[in-house]
N, C-alpha and C positions, 0 to 999 in steps of 0.2 A: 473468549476473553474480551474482543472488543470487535464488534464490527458496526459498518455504516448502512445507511439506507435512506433511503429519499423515495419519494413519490414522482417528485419531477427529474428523476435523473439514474443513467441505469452505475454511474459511478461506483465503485463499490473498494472496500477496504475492510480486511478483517484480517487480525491476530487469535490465532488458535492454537491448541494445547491438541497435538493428536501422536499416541502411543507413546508421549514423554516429551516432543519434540516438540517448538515450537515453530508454527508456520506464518507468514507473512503475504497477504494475496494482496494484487491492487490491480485494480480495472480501472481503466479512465477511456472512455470510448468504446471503442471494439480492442485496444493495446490491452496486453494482459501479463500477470510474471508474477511468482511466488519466489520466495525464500523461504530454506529449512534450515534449522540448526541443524549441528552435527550430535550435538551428546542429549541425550534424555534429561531432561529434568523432574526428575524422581526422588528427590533425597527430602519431602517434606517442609522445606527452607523458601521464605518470599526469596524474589529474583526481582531483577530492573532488568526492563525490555526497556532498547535505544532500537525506533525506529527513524530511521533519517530519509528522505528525498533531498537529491539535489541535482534538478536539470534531471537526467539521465541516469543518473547515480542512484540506486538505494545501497542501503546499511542499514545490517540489523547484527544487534548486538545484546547480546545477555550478560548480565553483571559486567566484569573487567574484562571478560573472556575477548580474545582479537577476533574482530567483526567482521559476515560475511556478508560478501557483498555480492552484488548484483544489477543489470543493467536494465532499463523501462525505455522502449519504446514507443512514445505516444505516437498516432498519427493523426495528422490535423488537415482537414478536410478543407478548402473554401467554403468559406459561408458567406451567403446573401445576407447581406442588413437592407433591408429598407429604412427609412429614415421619409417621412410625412409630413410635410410643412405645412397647415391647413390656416387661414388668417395672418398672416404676418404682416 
């Protein structure tokens, strides 16, 4: 149904449809975590998928249905920046 991809980045995000159910995967880093509905959606009818990040928080939600949630933990490496001041 929707997934990401980049060439410069192994980031990744995708909503799928598998045996009725819809799944929720997000990778950011080497952090990783899915959400599954509970019920099939099988009855032939569009649906609204609500996916939400916030911080730590995901929410996924289909139609009015009460949303399931789920926790992401990124982890954040130090990273070197250089910064080159070359003529000033």
């Amino acid at each position: 149904m929707l997934s990401t991809f980049s060439h410069f980045s192994s980031d990744q995000m995708e909503i799928t449809l598998e045996n009725g159910l819809i799944r929720f995967y997000i990778k950011i880093g080497i952090a990783e975590t899915k959400l599954l509905t509970n019920d099939e959606l099988t009855d032939n009818q569009w649906h609204t998928i609500k996916v939400i990040r916030e911080g730590i928080k995901l929410i996924l939600q289909i139609d009015q249905e009460a949303p399931i949630t789920g926790k992401f933990f990124p982890r954040f490496f130090p990273v070197l920046i250089c910064l080159l001041f070359d003529l000033i």
